[in-house]
C-alpha positions as CSV (number, residue, x, y, z in Angstrom):
1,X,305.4,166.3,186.3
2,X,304.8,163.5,188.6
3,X,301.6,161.4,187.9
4,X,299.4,162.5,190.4
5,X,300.4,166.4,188.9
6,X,299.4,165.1,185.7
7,X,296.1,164.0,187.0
8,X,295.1,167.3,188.4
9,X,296.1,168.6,185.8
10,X,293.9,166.3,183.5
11,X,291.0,167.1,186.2
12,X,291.7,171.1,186.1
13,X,292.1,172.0,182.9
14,X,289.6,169.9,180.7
15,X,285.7,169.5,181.2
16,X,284.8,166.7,183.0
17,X,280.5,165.7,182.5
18,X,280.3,162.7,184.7
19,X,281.8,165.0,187.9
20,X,280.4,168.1,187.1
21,X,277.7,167.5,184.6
22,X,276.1,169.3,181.5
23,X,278.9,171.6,181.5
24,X,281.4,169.2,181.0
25,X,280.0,167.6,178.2
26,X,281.5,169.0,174.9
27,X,280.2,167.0,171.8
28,X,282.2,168.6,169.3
29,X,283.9,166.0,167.2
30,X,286.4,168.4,165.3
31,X,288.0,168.9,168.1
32,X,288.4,165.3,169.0
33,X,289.3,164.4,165.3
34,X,292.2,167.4,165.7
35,X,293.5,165.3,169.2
36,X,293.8,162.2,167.2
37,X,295.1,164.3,163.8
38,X,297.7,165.6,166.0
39,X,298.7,162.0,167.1
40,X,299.1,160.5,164.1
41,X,295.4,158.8,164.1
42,X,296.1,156.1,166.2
43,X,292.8,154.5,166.6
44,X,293.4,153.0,162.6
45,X,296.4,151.2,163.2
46,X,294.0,148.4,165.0
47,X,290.8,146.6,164.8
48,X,288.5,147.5,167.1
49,X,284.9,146.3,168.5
50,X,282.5,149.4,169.3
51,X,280.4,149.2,171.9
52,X,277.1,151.6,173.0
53,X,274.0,151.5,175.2
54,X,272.3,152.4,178.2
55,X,273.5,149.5,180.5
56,X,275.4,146.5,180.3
57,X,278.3,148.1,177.9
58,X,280.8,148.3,180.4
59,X,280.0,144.4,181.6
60,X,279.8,143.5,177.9
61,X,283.2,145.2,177.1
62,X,285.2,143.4,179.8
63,X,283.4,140.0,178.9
64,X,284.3,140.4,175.3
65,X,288.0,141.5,176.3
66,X,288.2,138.8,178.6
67,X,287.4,136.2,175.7
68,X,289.9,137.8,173.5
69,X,292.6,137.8,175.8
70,X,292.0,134.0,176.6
71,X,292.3,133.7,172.7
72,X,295.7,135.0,173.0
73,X,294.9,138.1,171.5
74,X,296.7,141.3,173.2
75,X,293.7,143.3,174.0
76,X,293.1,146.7,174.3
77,X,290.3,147.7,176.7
78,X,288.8,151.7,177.2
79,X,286.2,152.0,179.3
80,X,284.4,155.0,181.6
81,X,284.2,156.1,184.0
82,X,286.6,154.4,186.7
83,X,286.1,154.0,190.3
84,X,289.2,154.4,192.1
85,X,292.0,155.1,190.0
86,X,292.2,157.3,186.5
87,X,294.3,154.4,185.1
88,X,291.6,151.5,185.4
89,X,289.9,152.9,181.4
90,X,293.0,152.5,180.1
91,X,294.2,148.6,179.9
92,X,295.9,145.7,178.0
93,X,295.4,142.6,179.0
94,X,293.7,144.1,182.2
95,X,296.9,145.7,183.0
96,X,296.2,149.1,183.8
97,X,298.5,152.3,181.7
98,X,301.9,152.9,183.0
99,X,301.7,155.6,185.2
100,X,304.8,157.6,183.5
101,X,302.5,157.1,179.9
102,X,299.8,159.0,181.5
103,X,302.8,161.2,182.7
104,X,304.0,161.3,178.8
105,X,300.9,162.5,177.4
106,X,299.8,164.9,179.7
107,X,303.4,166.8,179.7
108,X,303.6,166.2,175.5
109,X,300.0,167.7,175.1
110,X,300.8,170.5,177.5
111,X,304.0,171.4,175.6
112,X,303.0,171.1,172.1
113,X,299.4,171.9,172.1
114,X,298.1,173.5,175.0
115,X,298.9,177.2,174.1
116,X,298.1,176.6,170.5
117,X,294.5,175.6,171.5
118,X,293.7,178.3,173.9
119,X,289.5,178.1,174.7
120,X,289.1,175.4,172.1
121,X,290.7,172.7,174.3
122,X,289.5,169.3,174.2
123,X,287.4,167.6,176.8
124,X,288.4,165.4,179.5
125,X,286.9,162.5,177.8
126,X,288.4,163.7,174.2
127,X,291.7,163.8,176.4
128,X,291.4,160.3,177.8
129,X,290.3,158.9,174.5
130,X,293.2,159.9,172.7
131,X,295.4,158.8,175.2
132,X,293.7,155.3,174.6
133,X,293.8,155.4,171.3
134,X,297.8,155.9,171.5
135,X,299.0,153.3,174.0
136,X,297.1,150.8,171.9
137,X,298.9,151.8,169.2
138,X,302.2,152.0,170.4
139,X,301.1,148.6,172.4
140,X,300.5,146.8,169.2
141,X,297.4,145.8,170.2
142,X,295.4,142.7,167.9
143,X,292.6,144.0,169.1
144,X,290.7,147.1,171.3
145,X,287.2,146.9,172.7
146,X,286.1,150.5,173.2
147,X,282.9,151.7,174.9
148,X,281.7,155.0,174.1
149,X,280.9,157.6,176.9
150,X,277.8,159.1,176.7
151,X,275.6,158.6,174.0
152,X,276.9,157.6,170.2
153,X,276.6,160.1,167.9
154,X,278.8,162.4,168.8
155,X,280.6,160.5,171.1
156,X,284.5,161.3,171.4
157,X,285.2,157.5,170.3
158,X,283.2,157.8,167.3
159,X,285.5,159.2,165.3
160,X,286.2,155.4,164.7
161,X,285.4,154.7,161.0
162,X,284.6,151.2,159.3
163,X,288.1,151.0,158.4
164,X,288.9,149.9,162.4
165,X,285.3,148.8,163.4
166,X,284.9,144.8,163.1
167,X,281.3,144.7,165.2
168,X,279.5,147.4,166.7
169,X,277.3,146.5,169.8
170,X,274.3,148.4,171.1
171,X,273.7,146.3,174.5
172,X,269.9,148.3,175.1
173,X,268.3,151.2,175.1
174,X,267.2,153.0,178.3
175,X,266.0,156.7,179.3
176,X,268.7,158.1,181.2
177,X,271.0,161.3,180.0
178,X,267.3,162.7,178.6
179,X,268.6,166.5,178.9
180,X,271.6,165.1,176.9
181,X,270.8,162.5,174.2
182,X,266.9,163.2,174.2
183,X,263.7,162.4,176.5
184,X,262.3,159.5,174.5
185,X,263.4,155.6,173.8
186,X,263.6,157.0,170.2
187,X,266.1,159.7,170.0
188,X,268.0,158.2,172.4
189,X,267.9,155.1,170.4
190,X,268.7,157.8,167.4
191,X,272.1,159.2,169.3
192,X,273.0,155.4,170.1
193,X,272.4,154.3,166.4
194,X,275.4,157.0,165.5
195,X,277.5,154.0,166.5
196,X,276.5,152.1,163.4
197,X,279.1,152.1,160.5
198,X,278.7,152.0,156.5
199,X,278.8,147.6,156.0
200,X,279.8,147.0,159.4
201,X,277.8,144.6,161.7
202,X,275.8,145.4,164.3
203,X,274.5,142.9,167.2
204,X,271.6,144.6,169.2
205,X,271.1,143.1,172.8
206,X,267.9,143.5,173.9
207,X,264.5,144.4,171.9
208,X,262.3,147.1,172.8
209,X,259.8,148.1,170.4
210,X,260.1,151.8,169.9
211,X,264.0,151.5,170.0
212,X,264.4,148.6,167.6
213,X,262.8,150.3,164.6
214,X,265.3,153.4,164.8
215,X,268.1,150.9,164.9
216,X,267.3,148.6,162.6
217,X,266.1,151.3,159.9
218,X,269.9,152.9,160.7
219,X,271.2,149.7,159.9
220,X,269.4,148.9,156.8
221,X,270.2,153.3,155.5
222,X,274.2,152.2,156.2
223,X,274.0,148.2,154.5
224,X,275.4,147.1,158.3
225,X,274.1,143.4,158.9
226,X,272.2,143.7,162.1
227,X,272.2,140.7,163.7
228,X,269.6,140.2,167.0
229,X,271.4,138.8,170.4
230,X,267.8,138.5,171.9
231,X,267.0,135.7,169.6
232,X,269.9,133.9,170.4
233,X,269.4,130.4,172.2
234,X,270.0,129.8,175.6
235,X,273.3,128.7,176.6
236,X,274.8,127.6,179.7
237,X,278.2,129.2,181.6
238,X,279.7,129.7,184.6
239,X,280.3,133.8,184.7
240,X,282.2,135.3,187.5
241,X,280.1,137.5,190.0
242,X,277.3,135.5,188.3
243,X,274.3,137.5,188.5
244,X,271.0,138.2,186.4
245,X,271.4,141.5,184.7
246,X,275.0,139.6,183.9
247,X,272.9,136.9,182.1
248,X,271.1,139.4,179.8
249,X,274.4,140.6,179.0
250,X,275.7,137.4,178.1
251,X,273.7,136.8,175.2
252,X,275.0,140.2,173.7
253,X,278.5,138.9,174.3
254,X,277.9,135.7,172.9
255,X,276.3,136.9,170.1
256,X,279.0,139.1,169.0
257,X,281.5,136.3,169.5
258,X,279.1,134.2,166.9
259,X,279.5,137.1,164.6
260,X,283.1,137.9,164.8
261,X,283.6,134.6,164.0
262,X,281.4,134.6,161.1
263,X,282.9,137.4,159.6
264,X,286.5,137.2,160.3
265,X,288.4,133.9,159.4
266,X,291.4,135.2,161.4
267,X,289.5,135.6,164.7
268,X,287.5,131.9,163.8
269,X,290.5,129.5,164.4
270,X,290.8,131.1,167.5
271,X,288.0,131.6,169.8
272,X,287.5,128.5,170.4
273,X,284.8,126.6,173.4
274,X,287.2,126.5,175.2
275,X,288.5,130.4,175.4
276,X,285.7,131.5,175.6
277,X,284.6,129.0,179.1
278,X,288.0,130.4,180.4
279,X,287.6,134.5,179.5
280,X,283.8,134.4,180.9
281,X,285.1,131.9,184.1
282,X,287.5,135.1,185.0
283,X,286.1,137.7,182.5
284,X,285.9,140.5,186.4
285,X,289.2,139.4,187.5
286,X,291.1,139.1,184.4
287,X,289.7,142.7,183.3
288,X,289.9,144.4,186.6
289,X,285.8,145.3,186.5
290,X,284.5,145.7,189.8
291,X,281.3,147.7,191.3
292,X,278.6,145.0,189.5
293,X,277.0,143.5,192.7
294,X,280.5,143.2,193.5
295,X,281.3,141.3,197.4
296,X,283.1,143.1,199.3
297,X,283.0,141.8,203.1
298,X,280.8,138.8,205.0
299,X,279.2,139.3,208.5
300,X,277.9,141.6,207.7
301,X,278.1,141.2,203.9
302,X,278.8,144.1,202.0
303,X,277.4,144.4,198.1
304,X,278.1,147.6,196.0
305,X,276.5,148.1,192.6
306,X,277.1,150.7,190.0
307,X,273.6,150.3,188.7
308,X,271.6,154.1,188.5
309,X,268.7,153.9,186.8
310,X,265.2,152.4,185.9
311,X,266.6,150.3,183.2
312,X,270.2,149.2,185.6
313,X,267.9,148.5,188.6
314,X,265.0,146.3,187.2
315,X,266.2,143.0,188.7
316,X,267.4,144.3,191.9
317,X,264.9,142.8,194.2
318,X,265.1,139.6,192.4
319,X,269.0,139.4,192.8
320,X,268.4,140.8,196.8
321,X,265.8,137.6,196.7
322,X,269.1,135.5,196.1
323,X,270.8,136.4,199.2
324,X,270.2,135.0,202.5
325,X,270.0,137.9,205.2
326,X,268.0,139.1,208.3
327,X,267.8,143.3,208.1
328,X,268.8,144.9,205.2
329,X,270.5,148.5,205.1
330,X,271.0,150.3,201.7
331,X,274.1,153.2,201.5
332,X,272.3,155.5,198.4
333,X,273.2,158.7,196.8
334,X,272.3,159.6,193.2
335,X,273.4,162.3,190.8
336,X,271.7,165.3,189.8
337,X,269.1,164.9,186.9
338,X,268.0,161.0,187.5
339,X,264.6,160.0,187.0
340,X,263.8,159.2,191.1
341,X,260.3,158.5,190.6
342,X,261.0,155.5,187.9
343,X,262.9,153.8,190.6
344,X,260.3,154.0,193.8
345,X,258.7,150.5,192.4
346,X,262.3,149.2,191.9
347,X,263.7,149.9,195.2
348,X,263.0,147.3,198.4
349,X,260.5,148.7,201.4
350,X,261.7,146.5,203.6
351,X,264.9,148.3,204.3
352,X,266.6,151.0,206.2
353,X,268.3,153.9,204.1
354,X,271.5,156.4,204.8
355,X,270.7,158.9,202.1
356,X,273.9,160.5,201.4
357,X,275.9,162.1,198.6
358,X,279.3,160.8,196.7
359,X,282.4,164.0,196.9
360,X,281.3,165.4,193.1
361,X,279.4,168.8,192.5
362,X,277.2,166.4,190.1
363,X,276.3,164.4,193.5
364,X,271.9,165.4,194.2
365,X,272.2,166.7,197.8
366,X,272.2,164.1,200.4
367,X,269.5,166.2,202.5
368,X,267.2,166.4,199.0
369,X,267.3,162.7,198.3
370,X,266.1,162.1,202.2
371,X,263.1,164.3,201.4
372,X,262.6,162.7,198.3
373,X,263.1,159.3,200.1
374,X,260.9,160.2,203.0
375,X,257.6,160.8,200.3
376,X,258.4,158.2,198.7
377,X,257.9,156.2,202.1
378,X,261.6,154.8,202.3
379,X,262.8,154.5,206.2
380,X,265.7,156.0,206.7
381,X,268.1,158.9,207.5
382,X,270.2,161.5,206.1
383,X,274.4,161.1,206.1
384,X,276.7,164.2,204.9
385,X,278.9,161.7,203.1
386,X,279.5,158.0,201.8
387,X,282.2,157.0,204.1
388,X,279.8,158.4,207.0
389,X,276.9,156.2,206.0
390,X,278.7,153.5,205.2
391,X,280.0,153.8,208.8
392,X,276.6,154.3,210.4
393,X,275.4,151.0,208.1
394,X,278.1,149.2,209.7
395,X,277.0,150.2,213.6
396,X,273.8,149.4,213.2
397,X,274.4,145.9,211.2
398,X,274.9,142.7,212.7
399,X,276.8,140.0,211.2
400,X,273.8,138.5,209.6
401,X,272.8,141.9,208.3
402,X,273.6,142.4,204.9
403,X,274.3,145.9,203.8
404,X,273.9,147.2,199.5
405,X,276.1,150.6,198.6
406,X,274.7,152.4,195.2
407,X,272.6,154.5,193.2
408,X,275.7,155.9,191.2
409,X,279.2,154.6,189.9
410,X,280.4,157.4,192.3
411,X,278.4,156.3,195.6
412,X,280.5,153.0,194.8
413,X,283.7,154.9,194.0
414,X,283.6,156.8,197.5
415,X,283.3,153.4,199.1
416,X,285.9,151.8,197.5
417,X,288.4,154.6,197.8
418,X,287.6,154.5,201.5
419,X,287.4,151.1,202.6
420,X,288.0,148.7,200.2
421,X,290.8,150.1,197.5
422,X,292.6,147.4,196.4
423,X,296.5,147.2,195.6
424,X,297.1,149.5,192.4
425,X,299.2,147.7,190.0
């Protein structure tokens, strides 16, 4: 099996949710708790650091890796989903999984379990979890910051106990996944809160008032300290790709650096000022995250962000307020099942649209969105496909233009993949 066979096979044979949606989601821990059964359980030979919510957990993982790697610590890092290559959730110290170990698994699981299993196979995110869960292992990892998928609860990486988990981390709670995790702050903060663990602590980003209450009362049930990053003083550092949602975050990052410190004298000696100045100096580059109002190109400039709801998109005109530009052209395309009208006030007037659609059967129609667009009293037009708007931004740009790609981590993806995939290491 070569590795892009063992891909397509990943892709074909287990249910993926964030390409194809509500069918691909298959919260049914036994079956995840088998996977890792079947591997030995893995995911206790290490500590780890848990992280849910809304937005910011992806940022907040790679920060918190970043500062544990510049501790000296060899750092597992799983995150979801990835952008251009399969490999990017899998890392230590921001090096990507060995192609022939995705290889491994894939042709191990195929020979020793996939007959056995028959229609009770694991998801796709069970399936990449495990895989996680075992190169950190056999990596020897000191330490692995995980980020949960979709929800908490019944999360594939929640088969974690307190035996593993040194900090969980709930960055914010937001309304997005409503036919999923619920259509209220509160039981989504509820599904979230599933993260929590018997006399673990918690650090809780951001404070909303009907969230807070669900997770605090978890807390208190489960005797986990609960410790409140939003109360946290003000302090000043110099973060790569500095911008403003990234600020937010960095009180929940260093707020569960304050507490890792405070309740583990073996992490103390070692997270010193100064590693954490150099793991939030390089926290993007040293962890391989891209897509968070990430550069790409100059005359015209070029910004993609992964940001796709309310709660990811509140500061967007604020951070567009930062940038120095003449005509501004936004590339957009959403998935099915977002909340499009929470967004209108969020999004700029001022600018022209290519309404378009990322390659996924999850991907809402480019010639729907335009509609939607078009009532909403957005200029713009309708493009088939990402790479095609993206093109058409480009003609009708001029060097002091400045052009923004998103709506979805898969609008992003399609641009990267297309004109701005890096060298895959």
């Amino acid at each position: 099996m070569e590795y892009q066979e063992a891909v397509s096979f990943l892709i074909e044979h287990f249910p993926q949710y964030q390409k194809i949606g509500i069918v691909g989601y298959k919260p049914y821990p036994a079956r995840m708790l088998s996977l890792a059964a079947w591997l030995g359980n893995p995911q206790e030979k290490y500590p780890c650091i848990h992280i849910a919510g809304t937005n910011g957990k992806g940022s907040v993982s790679h920060m918190l890796a970043a500062i544990m790697q510049s501790a000296g610590f060899r750092t597992g890092l799983y995150t979801s989903p990835h952008l251009t290559d399969f490999r990017e959730r899998i890392r230590v110290n921001g090096i990507m999984i060995p192609h022939q170990e995705v290889i491994d698994f894939m042709e191990r699981f195929s020979r020793e379990r996939m007959k056995e299993l028959k229609d009770e196979l694991p998801s796709f995110f069970d399936m990449t979890t495990a895989m996680a869960f075992s190169y950190f292992a056999r990596q020897k990892t000191d330490i692995a910051v995980i980020e949960t998928g979709l929800g908490g609860r019944l999360d594939s990486t929640n088969i974690l106990t307190p035996t593993s988990v040194i900090l969980s981390v709930i960055t914010n709670i937001g309304l997005d996944h409503c036919d999923l995790l619920g259509d209220t702050i509160t039981k989504i903060a509820s599904e979230k809160a599933g993260i929590i663990k018997p006399g673990v602590p918690v650090v809780v980003g951001e404070y909303d008032p009907e969230s807070f209450p669900v997770l605090a009362a978890r807390a208190g049930q489960l005797h986990a300290p609960l410790f409140r990053a939003y109360d946290r003083p003000d302090q000043v550092y110099s973060l790569e790709g500095e911008t403003l949602y990234q600020q937010k975050n960095l009180k929940t990052v260093l707020s569960a650096v304050d507490v890792l410190k405070e309740t583990n004298p073996d992490l103390l000696t070692r997270l010193t000022p100064e590693a954490i100045v150099l793991g939030l100096e390089h926290f993007e580059s040293a962890t391989g995250l891209r897509g968070r109002w990430e550069r790409l190109s100059r005359q015209p400039m070029v910004i993609a962000d992964t940001g796709h709801n309310a709660h990811g998109m509140k500061y967007l005109k604020e951070q567009l307020s930062r940038e120095t530009y003449q005509r501004l052209f936004i590339v957009f395309g959403v998935v099915r099942g977002k909340d499009l009208q929470s967004i209108i006030p969020l999004l700029p007037r001022d600018a022209y649209y290519f309404f378009t659609q990322a390659h996924i059967p999850r991907a809402l129609p480019a010639s729907e969105l335009a509609v939607w667009g078009r009532e909403a009293g957005l200029e713009g037009e309708e493009v088939t496909g990402v790479a095609e708007a993206f093109k058409k931004a480009c003609e009708a740009a001029s060097p002091q233009d400045l052009i923004l790609v998103g709506g979805s981590t898969f609008t992003v993806a399609d641009l990267l993949e297309n004109f701005f995939c890096r060298e895959k290491k």
